[in-house]
C-alpha positions in Angstrom: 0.0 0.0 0.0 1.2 3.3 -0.9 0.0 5.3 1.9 2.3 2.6 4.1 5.0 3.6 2.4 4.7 7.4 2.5 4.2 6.5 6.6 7.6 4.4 7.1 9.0 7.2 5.0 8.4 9.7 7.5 5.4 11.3 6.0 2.5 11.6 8.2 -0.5 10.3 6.0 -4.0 9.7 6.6 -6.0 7.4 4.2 -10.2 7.0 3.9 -11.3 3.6 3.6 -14.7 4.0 1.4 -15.0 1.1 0.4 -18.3 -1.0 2.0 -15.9 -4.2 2.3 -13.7 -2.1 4.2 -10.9 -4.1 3.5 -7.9 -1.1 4.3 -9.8 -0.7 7.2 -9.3 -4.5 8.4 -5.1 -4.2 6.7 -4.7 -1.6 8.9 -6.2 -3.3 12.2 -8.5 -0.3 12.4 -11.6 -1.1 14.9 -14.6 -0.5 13.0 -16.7 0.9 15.7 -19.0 4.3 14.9 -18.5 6.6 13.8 -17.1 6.0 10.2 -17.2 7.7 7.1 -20.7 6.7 6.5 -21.4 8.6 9.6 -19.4 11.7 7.9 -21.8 11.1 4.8 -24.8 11.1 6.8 -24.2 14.4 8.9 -27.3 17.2 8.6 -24.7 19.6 8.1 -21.2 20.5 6.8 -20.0 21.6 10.7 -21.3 18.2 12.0 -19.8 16.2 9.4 -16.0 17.6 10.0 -16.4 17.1 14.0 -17.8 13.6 13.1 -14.9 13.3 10.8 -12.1 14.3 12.8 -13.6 12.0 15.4 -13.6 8.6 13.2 -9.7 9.3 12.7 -8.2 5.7 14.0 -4.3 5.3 14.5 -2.9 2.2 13.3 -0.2 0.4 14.1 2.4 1.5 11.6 3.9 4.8 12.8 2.7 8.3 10.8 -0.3 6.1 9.2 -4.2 6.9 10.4 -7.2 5.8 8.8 -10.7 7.3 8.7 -12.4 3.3 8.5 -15.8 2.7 6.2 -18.7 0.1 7.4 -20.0 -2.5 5.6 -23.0 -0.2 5.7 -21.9 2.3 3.4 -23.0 2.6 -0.1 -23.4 4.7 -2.8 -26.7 6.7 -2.0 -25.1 7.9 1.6 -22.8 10.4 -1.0 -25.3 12.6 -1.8 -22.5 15.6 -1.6 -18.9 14.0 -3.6 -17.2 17.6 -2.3 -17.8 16.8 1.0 -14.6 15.5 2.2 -13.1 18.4 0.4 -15.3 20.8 2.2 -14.5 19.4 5.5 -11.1 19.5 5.0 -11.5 23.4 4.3 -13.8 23.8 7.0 
């Protein structure tokens, strides 16, 4: 994995599992307890969704390497915004 990589590299890298088989998620060893990024899809508004986001943020076990985990609940109707993980980043 790439983002793996950049980590043991020294670069400090977070990666978004958004995938509904969640498989990073499991590579990583990330616990896939709430909230996910289905719960930062699902948010009624753009404040709530980048607290929910920064609070899904799961270290993993490989130094400089986070992951925001997905559930095998997530599918493609819970996008209904595909800038949102932009916007949250800028808000």
């Amino acid at each position: 994995m790439h983002g793996q990589a950049l980590a043991l590299t020294g670069f400090r890298v977070l990666t978004i599992d958004n995938d509904p088989q969640h498989n990073l998620s499991y590579m990583l060893g990330a616990n896939i307890d709430k909230p996910t990024i289905r719960d930062v899809y699902q948010a009624p508004t753009i404040g709530t969704a980048a607290r929910i986001f920064l609070e899904s943020i799961r270290k993993t076990s490989v130094a400089n390497l986070s992951v925001v985990p997905s559930s095998h609940e997530l599918a493609v109707w819970d996008i209904k915004d595909p800038y949102l993980l932009q916007k949250c980043f800028a808000y």
